[in-house]
C-alpha positions in Angstrom: 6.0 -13.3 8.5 9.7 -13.4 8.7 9.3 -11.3 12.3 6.9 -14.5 13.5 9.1 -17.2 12.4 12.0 -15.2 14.3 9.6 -15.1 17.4 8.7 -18.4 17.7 12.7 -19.8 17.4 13.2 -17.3 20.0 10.4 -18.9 22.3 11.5 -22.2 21.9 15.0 -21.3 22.4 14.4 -19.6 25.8 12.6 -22.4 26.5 15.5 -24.6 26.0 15.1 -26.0 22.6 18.0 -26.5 20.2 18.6 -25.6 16.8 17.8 -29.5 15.5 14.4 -29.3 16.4 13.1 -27.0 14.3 9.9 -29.5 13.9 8.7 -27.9 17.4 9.3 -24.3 15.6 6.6 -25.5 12.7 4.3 -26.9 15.2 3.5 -24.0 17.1 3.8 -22.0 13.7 -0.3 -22.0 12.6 -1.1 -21.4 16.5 0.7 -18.6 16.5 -0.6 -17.0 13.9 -3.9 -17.8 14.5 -4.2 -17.1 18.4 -1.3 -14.9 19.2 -1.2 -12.3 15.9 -2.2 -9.4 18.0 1.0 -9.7 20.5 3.4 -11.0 17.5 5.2 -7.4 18.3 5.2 -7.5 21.7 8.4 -9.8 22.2 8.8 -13.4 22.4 7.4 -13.7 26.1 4.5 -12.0 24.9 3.6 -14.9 22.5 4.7 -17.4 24.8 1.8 -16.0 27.3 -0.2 -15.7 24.5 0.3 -19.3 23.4 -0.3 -20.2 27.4 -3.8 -18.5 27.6 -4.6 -20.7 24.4 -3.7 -23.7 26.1 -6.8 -25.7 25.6 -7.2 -24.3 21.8 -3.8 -25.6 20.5 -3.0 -28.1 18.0 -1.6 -31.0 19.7 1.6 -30.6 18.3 2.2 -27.5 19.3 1.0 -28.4 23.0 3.4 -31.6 23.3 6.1 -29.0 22.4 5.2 -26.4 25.1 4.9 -29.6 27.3 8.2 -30.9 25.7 10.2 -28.0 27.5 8.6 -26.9 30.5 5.7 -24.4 29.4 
């Protein structure tokens, strides 16, 4: 679990994302873990593809923060 959380700051970081918005971190959070599991080791880009494939399938949270910085 700890490695996920530290994937999914890392995403949103690349992605441009300061440290203040953490609420983008928890929105992608279950969407991670329920689409992405199987790449969770495969580095952040990984999930962030992973997360992309899923596009349609995503909580609306988590797609406004994709959205939110250019993914």
């Amino acid at each position: 679990m700890t490695r996920f959380l530290f994937i999914v700051s890392m995403v949103l970081c690349a992605s441009g994302a300061s440290a203040q918005q953490q609420p983008g971190h928890d929105a992608c959070a279950r969407d991670v873990t329920r689409f992405c599991r199987a790449v969770m080791n495969n580095g952040d880009s990984a999930v962030l593809a992973c997360l992309k494939e899923h596009r349609a399938r995503l909580s609306k949270a988590c797609d406004k923060v994709l959205t939110e910085h250019g993914q």
